[in-house]
C-alpha positions as CSV (number, residue, x, y, z in Angstrom):
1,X,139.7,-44.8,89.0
2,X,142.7,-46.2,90.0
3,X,142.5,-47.7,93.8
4,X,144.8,-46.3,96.5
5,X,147.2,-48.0,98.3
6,X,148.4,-47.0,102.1
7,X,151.1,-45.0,102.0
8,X,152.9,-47.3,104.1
9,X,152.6,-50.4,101.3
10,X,155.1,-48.1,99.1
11,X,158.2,-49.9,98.3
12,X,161.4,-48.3,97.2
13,X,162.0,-48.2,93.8
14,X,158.5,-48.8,92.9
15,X,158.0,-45.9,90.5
16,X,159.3,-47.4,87.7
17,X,156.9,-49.9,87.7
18,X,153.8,-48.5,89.5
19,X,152.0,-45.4,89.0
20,X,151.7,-43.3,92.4
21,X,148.6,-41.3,92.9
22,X,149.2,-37.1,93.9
23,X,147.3,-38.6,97.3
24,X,150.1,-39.9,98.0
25,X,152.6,-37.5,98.0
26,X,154.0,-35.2,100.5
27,X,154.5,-31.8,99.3
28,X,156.1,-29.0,101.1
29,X,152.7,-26.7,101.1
30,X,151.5,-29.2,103.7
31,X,154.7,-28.7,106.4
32,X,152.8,-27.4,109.8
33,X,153.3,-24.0,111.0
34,X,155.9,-25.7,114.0
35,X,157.6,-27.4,111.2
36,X,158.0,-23.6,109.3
37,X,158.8,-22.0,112.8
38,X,162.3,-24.5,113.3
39,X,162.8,-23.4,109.2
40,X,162.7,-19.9,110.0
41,X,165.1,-20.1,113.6
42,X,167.5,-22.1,111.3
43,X,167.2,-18.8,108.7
44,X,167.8,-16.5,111.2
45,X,170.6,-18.0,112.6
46,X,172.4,-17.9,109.1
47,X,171.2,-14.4,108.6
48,X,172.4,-13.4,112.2
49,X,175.8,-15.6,112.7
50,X,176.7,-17.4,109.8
51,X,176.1,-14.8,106.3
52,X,178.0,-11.9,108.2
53,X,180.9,-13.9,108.6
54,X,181.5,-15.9,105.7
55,X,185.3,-14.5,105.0
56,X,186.0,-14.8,108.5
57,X,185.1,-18.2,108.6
58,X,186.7,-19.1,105.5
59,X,190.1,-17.5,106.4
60,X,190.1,-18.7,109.6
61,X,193.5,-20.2,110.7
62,X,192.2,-22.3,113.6
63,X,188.8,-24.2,113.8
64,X,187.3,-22.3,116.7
65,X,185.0,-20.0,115.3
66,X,183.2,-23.1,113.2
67,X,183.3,-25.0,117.0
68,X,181.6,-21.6,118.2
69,X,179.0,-21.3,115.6
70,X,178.4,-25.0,116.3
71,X,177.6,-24.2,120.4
72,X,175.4,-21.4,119.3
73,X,173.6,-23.7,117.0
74,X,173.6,-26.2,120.0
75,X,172.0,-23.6,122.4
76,X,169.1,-23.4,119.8
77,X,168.6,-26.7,119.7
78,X,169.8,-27.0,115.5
79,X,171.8,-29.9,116.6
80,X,169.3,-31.9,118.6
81,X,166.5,-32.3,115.8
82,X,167.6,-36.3,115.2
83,X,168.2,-37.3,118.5
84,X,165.7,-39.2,120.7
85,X,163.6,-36.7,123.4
86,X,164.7,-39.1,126.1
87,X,168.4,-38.1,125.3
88,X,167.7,-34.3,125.4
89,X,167.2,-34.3,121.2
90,X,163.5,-33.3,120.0
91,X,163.1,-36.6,117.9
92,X,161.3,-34.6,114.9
93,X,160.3,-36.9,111.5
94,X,162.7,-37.6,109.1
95,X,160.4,-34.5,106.8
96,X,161.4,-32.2,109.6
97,X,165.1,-33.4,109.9
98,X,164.9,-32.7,105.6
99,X,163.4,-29.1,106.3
100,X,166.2,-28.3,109.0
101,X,169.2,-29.6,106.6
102,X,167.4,-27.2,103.7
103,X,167.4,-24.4,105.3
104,X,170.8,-24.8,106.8
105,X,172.1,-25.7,103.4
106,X,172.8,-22.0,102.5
107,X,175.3,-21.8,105.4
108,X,178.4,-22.5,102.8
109,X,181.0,-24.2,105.5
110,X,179.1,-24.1,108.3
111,X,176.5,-26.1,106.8
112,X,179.0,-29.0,106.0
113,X,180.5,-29.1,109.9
114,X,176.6,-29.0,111.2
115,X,175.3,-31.6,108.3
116,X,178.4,-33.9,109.7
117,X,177.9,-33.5,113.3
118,X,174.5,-33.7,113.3
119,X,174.2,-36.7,110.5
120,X,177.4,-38.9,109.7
121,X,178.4,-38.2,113.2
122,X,175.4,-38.6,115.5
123,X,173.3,-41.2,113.9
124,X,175.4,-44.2,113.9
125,X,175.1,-43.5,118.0
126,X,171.1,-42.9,117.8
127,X,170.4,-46.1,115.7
128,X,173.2,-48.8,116.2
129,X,174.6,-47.4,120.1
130,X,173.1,-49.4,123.0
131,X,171.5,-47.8,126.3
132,X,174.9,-46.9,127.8
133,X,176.4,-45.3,125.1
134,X,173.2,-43.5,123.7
135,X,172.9,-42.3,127.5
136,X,176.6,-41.4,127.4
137,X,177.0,-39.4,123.9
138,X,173.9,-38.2,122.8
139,X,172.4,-35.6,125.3
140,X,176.1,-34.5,124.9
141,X,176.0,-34.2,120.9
142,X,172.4,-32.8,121.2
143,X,173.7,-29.4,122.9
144,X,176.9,-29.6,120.9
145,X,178.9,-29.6,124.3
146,X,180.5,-32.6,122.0
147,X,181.2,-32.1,118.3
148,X,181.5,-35.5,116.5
149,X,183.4,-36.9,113.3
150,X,182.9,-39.5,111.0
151,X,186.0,-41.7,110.2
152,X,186.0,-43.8,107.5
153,X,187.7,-43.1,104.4
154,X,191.4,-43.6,104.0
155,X,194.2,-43.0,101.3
156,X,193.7,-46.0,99.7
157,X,190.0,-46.7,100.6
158,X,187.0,-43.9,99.1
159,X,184.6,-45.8,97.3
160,X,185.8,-49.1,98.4
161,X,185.0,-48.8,101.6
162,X,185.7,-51.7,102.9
163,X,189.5,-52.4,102.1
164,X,190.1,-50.2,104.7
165,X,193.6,-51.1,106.9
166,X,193.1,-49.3,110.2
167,X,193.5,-52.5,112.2
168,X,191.6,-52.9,116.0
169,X,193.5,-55.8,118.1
170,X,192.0,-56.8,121.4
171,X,194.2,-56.5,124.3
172,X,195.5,-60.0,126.0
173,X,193.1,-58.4,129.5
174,X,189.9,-57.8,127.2
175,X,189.1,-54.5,128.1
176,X,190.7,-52.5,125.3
177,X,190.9,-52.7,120.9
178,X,193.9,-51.0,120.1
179,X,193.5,-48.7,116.7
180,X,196.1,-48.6,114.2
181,X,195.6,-46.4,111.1
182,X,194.9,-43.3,108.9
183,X,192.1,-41.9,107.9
184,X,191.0,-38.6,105.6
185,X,189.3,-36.1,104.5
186,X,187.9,-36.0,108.0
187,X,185.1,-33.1,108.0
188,X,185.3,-31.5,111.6
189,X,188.5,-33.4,112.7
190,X,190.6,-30.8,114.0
191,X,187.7,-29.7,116.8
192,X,186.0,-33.1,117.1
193,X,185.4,-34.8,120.7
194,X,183.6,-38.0,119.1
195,X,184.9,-39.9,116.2
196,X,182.9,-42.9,115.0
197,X,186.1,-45.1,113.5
198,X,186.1,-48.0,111.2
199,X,188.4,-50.4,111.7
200,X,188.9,-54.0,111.0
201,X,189.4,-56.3,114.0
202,X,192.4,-58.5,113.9
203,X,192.7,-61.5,116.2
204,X,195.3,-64.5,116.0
205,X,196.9,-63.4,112.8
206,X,193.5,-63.0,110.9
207,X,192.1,-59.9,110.0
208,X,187.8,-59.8,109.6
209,X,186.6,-59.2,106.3
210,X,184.3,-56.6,107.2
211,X,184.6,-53.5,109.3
212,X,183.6,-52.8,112.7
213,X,182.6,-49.5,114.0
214,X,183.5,-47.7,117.3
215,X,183.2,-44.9,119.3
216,X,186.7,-43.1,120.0
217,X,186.7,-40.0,122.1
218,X,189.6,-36.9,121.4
219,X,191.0,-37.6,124.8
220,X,192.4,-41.0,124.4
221,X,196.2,-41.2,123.8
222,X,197.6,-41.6,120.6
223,X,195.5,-39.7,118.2
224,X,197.5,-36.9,116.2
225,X,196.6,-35.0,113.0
226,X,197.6,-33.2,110.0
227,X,197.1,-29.4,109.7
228,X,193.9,-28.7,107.9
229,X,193.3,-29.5,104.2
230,X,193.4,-26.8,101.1
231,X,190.3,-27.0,99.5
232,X,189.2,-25.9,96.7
233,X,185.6,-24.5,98.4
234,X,184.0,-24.6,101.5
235,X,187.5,-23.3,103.0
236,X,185.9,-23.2,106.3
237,X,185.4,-26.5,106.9
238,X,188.0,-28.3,109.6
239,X,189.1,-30.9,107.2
240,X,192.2,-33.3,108.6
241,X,194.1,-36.4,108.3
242,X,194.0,-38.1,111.8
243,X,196.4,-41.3,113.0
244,X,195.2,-43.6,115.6
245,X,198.7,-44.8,117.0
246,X,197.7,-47.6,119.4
247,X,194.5,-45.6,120.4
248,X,192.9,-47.7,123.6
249,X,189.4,-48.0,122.8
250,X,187.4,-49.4,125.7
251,X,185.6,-52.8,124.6
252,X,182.7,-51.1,125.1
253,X,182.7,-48.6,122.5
254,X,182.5,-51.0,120.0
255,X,179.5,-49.7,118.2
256,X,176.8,-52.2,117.4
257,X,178.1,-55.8,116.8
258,X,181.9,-57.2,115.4
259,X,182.0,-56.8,111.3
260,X,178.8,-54.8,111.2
261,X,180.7,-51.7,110.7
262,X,180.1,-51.8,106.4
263,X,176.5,-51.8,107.3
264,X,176.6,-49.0,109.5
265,X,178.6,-47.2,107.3
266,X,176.1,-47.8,103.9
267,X,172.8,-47.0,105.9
268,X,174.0,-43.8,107.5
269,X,175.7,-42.6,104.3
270,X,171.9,-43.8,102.8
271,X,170.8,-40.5,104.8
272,X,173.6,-38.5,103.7
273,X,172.6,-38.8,100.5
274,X,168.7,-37.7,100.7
275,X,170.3,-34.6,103.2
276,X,172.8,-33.5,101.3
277,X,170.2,-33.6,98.2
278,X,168.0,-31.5,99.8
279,X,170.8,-29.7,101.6
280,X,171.6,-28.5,97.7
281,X,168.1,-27.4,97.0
282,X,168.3,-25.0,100.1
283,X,171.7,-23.3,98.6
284,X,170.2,-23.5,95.3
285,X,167.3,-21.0,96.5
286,X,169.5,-18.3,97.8
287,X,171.5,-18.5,94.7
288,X,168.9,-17.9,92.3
289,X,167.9,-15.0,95.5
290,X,171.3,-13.5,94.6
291,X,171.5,-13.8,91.1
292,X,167.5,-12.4,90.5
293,X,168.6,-9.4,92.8
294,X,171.3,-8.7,90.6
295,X,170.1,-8.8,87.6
296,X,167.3,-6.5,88.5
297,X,170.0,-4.5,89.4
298,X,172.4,-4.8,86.8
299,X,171.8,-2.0,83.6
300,X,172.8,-2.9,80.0
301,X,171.6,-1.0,77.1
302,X,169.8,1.2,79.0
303,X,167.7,-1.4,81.1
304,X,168.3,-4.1,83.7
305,X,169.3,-7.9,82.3
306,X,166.4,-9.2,83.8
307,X,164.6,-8.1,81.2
308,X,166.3,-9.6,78.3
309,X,165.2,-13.0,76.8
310,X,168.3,-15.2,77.9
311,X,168.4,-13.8,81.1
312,X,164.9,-14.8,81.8
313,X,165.7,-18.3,80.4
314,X,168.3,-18.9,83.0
315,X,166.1,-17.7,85.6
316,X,163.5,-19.9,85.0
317,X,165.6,-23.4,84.4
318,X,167.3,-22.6,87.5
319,X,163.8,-22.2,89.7
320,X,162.1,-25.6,87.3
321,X,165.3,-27.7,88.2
322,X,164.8,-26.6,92.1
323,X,161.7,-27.3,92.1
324,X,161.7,-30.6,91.4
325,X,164.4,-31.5,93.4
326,X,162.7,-30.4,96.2
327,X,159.6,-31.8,95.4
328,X,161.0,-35.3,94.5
329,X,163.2,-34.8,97.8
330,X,160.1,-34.6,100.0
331,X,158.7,-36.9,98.2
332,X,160.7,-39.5,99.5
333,X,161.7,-38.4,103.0
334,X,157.8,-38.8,103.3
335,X,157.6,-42.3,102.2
336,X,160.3,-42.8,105.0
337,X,158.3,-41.6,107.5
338,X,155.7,-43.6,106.6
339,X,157.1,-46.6,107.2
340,X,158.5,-45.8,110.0
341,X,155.5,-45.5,111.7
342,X,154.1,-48.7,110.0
343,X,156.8,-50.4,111.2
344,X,156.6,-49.4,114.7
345,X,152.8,-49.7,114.8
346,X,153.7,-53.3,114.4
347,X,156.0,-53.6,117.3
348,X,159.6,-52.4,115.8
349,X,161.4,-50.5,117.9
350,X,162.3,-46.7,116.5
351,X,165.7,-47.2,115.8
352,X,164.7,-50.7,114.0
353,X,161.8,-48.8,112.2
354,X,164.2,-46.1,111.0
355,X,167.0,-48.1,109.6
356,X,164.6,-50.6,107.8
357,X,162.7,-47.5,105.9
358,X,165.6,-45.9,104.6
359,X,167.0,-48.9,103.9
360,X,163.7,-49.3,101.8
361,X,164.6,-46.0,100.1
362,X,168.2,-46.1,99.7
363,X,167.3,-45.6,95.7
364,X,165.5,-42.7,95.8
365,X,168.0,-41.8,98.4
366,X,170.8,-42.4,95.9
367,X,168.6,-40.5,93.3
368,X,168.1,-37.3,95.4
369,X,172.0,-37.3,95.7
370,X,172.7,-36.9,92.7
371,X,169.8,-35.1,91.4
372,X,170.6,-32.5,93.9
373,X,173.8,-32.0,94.3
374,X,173.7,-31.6,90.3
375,X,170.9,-29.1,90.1
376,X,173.0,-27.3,92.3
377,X,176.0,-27.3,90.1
378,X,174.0,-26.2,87.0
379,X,172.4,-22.9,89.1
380,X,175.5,-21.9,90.5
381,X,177.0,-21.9,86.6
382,X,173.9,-19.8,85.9
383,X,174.6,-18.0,88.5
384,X,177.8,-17.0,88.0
385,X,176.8,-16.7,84.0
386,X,174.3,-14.1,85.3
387,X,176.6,-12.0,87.3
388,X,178.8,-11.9,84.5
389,X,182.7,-10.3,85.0
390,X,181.5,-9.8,88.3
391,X,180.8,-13.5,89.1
392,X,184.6,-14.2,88.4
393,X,184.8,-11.4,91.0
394,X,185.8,-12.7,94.7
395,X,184.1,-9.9,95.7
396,X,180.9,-10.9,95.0
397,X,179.1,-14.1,96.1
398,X,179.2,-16.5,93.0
399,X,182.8,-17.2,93.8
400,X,182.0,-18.7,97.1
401,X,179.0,-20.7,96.1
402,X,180.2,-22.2,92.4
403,X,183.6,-22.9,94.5
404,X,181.8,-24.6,97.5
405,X,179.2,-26.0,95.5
406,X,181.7,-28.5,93.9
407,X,182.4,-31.3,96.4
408,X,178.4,-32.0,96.7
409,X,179.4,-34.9,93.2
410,X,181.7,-36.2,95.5
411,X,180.7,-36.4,99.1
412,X,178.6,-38.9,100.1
413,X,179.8,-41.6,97.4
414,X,180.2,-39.8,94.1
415,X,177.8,-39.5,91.5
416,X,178.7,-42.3,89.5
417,X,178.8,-44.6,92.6
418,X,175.5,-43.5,93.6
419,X,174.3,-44.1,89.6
420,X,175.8,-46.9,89.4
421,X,174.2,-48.1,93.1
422,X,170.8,-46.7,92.1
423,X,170.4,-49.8,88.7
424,X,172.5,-52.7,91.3
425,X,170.0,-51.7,94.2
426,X,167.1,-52.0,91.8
427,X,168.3,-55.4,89.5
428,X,169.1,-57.4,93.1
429,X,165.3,-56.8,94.5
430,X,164.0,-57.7,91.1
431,X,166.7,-60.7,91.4
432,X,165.2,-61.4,95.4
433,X,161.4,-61.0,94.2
434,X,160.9,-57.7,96.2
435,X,160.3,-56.2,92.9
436,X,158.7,-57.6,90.3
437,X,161.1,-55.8,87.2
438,X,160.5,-58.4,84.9
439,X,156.7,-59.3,84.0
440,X,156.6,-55.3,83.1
441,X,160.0,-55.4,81.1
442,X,158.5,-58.5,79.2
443,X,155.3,-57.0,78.4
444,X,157.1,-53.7,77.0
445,X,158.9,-56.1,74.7
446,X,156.0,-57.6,73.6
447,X,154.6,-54.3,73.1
448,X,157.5,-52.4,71.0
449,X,156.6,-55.4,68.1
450,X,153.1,-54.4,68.2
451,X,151.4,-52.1,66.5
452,X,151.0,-48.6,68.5
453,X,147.8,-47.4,70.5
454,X,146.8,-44.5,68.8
455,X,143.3,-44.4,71.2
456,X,141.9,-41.4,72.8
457,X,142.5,-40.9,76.1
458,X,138.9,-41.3,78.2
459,X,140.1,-41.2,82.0
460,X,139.4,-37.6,83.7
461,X,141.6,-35.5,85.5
462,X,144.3,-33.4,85.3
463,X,147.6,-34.0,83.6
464,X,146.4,-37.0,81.5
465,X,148.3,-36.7,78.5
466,X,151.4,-36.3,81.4
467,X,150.9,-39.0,82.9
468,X,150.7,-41.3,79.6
469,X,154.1,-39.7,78.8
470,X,155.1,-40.9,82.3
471,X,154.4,-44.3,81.8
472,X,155.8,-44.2,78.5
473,X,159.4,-43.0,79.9
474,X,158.8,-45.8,82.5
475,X,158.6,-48.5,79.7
476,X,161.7,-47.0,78.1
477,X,163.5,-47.5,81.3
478,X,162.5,-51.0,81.4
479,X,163.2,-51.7,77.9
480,X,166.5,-51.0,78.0
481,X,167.8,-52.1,81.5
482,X,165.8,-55.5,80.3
483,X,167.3,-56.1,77.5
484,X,170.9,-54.6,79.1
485,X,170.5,-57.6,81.7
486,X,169.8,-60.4,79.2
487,X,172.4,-59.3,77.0
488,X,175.4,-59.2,79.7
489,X,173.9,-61.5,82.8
490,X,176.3,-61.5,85.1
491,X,178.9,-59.3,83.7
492,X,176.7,-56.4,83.4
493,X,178.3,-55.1,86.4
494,X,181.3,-54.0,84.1
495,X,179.2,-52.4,81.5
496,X,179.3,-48.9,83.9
497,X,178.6,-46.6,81.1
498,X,175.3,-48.6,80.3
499,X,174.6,-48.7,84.2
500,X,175.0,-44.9,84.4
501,X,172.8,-44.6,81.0
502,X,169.7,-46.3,82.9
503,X,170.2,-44.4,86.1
504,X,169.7,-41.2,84.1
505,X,166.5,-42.2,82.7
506,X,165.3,-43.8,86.3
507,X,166.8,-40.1,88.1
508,X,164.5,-38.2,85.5
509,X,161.5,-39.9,85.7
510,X,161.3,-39.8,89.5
511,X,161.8,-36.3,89.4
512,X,159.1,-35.9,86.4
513,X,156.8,-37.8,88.3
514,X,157.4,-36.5,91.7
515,X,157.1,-32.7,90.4
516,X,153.6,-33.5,88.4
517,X,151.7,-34.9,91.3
518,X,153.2,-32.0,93.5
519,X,151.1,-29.6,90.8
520,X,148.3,-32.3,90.9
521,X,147.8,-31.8,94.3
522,X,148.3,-28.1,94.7
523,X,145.7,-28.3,92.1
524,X,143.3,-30.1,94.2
525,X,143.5,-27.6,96.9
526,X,143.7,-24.3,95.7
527,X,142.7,-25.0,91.7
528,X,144.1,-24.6,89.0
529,X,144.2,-20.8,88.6
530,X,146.0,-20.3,91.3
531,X,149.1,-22.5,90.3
532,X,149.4,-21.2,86.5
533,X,153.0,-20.9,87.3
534,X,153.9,-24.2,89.0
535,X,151.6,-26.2,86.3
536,X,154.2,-24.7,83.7
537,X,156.8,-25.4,85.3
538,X,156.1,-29.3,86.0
539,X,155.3,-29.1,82.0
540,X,158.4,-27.7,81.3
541,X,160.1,-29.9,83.7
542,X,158.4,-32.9,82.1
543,X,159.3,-31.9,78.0
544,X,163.1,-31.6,79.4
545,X,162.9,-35.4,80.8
546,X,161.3,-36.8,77.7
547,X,164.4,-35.4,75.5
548,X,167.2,-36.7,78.6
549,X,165.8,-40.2,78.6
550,X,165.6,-40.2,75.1
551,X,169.4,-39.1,74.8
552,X,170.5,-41.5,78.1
553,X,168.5,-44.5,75.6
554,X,170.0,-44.0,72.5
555,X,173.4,-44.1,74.4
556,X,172.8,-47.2,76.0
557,X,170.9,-48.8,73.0
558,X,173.6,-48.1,70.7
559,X,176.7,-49.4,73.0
560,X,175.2,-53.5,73.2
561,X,172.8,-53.6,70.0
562,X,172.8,-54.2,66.7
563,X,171.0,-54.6,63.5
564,X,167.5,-56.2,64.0
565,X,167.5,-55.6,67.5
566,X,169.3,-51.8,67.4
567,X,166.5,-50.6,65.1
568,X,163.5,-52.5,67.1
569,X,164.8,-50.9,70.5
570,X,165.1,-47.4,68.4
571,X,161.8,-47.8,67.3
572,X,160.2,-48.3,70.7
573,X,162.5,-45.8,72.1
574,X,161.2,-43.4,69.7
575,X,157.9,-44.7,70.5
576,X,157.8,-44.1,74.3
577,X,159.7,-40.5,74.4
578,X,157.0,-39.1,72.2
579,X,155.4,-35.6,73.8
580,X,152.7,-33.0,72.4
581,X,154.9,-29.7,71.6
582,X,154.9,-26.7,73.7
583,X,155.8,-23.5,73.5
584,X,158.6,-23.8,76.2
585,X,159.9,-19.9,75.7
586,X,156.7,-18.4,76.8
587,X,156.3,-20.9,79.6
588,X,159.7,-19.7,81.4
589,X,159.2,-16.2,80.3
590,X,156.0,-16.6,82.8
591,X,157.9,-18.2,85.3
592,X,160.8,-16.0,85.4
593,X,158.7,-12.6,85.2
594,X,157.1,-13.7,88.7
595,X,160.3,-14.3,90.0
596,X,162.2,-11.4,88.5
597,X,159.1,-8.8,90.0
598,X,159.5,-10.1,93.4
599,X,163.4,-10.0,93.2
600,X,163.4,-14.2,94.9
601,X,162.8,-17.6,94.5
602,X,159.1,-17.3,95.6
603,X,157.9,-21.2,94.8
């Protein structure tokens, strides 16, 4: 028996090295019946105001029915759920704040103006604004009587955020910065009151390093903008170039203190990332909705597609991959909220407590990103795959969602930034001592010239065999990224491919993990009958993430070794992505004949 930590005592990034008991877990079976009741207004206000209208709003020439939708969101309180009580917000957990952006995540372009107001836009306020500016802004972006923008990237500043050139100069009086600059891809720009802008303070002829943040309002003189952006999808999102052309920014809406705009910027997009993952797990559902409807629908050879092999197959990888992106996503936004109470039950102040936690988890943050937003990509393929010629068809909905679907790898920090963060994040706590990497990375070397364990299992339980798989895909991991950082040192930074090879195999078996100990504890309370289907589907899940982190291994093994040491790494490689065979067919035939006779997603 394996003893139990507090929740709390979770670090981020732990997984890899530490083996996390179902106990400890979240899972969304558990969410309260309040918690379900703000899901269900946030459904029925898509069903009511958003799904009716999703031509309109994409062909709409002027932003004010996305600014309308947004004040009828705001009268409902769908804008409020992260702001303080004290400012007229409800203050709900982070979980709850998860569940709200899930739900909302089928809205197509509403979703992205609402995810921006109510995220990028509002937060930098709730957890870096002092008294008078929280008192000032946020009761006001809580109704939505104030819509709010986030302004930071610029034509020759995405990824690299911080070579931005919109220059702030204080005036000779010291009341006022004055903003020079252009920023992009604004998401609610043309209808915005608030902008947060990042901007780089210049005084006496030298220009910070860092950026500072601050809080611009529409009405002060010298902002202009651009006519909204083409897009490819979500064509109903108010996307704009804006100019700040010696904007006058009182002194004291600089937002938190001088140069600590980067960090600002990095731990608010920390919870983009985790929302927009989840976000994509809440358009996935009513994709797969779509696509199951249809093919129940759809007659071929004298019977509907949804009863034919293939058909079934896409069904169920759609609904496995959803799964355990919402179960990993919860997973997380849980361990987040446990600290945050940890940390305020020891004094830290809320806003403290909250940046500190997902500070803690701004890997699996990064993970969920990417995991998400591609699970999403593959079911809207599926999707359209499913609907055939009439998924090419504007007329029907796979057009929209595959189209909108799309910028989800790229928001946020795209995919490959976020892989790329999720190996750098982990190799500088191992380099700091918050986590101990390398005693387990030595001991799998050690191991992989030893001779194999071929005992019987004798612990009891559920998922045994699993979990020994687990932990074998957890030494892999650490095989490789060990051996990746003695080989380069310091210059593994420009080894990218290897990087993004190591974040595959650490983005698998979180999600592995996180969807077995979902099961596991479903298990515990309602037995094991009565989750047949979800037990498969973690299985499934599982066989799929030995083969991926076997693949992402051999890739990076083969790019930086050779001879002796190529074939040693091969060999435990081959060793630690071993898995009893299954008969995978029948498991999704199961999974997708539940889904296919109630005609939804129904996990």
């Amino acid at each position: 028996m394996i003893a139990t930590e507090p929740k709390a005592s979770i670090k981020g990034g732990e997984f890899l090295i530490k083996e996390t008991q179902a106990s400890q877990v979240f899972i969304p079976e558990e969410f309260t019946e309040e918690q379900l009741m703000i899901a269900a207004t946030c459904r029925e206000f898509l069903e009511r105001e958003v799904w009716p209208r999703l031509n309109e709003i994409d062909n709409a020439k002027s932003p004010e029915l996305i600014s309308s939708l947004m004040d009828k969101a705001g009268e409902l309180g769908l804008l409020g759920t992260s702001v303080p009580e004290e400012y007229g917000g409800f203050g709900t957990n982070f979980n709850t704040s998860m569940l709200v952006a899930e739900t909302t995540g089928a809205g197509h372009s509403f979703s992205v103006a609402q995810s921006a107001h109510t995220g990028i836009g509002t937060l930098p306020i709730v957890y870096y604004g002092n008294d008078d500016q929280k008192a000032k802004y946020l009761p006001k972006l809580a109704t939505g009587e104030f819509k709010a923008a986030y302004c930071l990237t610029e034509p020759d500043s995405g990824s690299d955020a911080n070579s931005g050139k919109t220059k702030a100069i204080l005036t000779e009086d010291g009341k006022h910065y004055v903003l020079n600059g252009q920023k992009m891809w604004i998401t609610n720009g043309g209808f915005a009151d608030v902008y947060i802008v990042f901007a780089k303070i210049e005084e006496g002829g030298k220009t910070d390093k860092n950026l500072s943040a601050f809080i611009v309002e529409r009405t002060y003189e010298g902002i202009t903008m651009n006519e909204p952006e083409h897009k490819m999808g979500i064509k109903g999102s108010d996307t704009r170039q804006i100019f700040f052309n010696d904007v006058k920014v009182p002194v004291g809406n600089l937002l938190s203190e001088r140069e600590n705009g980067f960090k600002i910027a990095v731990n608010i997009l920390n919870i983009g990332r985790i929302k927009l993952g989840i976000a994509a797990v809440g358009g996935s559902k009513e994709v797969i909705n779509d696509a199951v409807r249809y093919a129940n629908e759809r007659k071929q050879f004298k019977t509907a597609i949804a009863n034919f092999g293939a058909i079934k197959h896409k069904i169920a990888e759609m609904a496995i991959k959803v799964y355990a992106s919402e179960t990993a996503s919860y997973r997380a936004g849980q361990n987040i909220d446990d600290l945050i109470e940890d940390l305020k039950s020891k004094g830290t102040d809320d806003a403290q407590a909250k940046l500190k936690a997902l500070e803690q988890f701004a890997i699996e943050c990064a993970i969920m990103k990417v995991h998400g937003s591609e699970v999403l990509d593959y079911v809207v393929d599926e999707g359209v795959q499913i609907y055939g010629g009439m998924g090419y068809s504007a007329d029907a909905p796979m057009d929209r969602a595959y189209r909108d679907a799309r910028i989800n790898r790229i928001f946020e920090g795209t995919n490959e930034i976020n892989r790329m963060l999720i190996v750098d994040m982990l190799l500088k706590r191992a380099m700091k001592g918050e986590l101990d990497l390398m005693t387990p990375a030595m001991a799998v070397a050690k191991e992989i010239m030893s001779i194999p364990d071929f005992s019987t299992d004798e612990e009891e339980g559920v998922f045994i065999a699993e979990k020994k798989v687990l932990r074998n895909l957890k030494k892999a991991a650490l095989m490789i990224a060990g051996a990746a950082v003695q080989k380069f040192m310091m210059t593994l930074s420009d080894e990218q491919e290897i990087l993004m090879n190591v974040a595959d195999m650490a983005i698998e078996i979180y999600a592995a993990e996180s969807i077995l100990l979902r099961v596991e504890k479903l298990i515990g309370i309602k037995g094991e009958e009565a989750v047949t289907l979800q037990t498969q589907m973690a299985l499934v899940y599982l066989h799929e993430s030995v083969e991926k982190v076997n693949n992402a291994g051999r890739a990076a093994v083969t790019s930086f070794a050779e001879g002796d040491e190529l074939r040693g790494m091969l060999m435990g490689l081959k060793r630690f992505t071993k898995i009893e065979p299954m008969n995978l067919k029948n498991a999704r035939r199961q999974i997708a004949d539940a889904i296919i006779a109630e005609n939804r997603y129904i996990f």
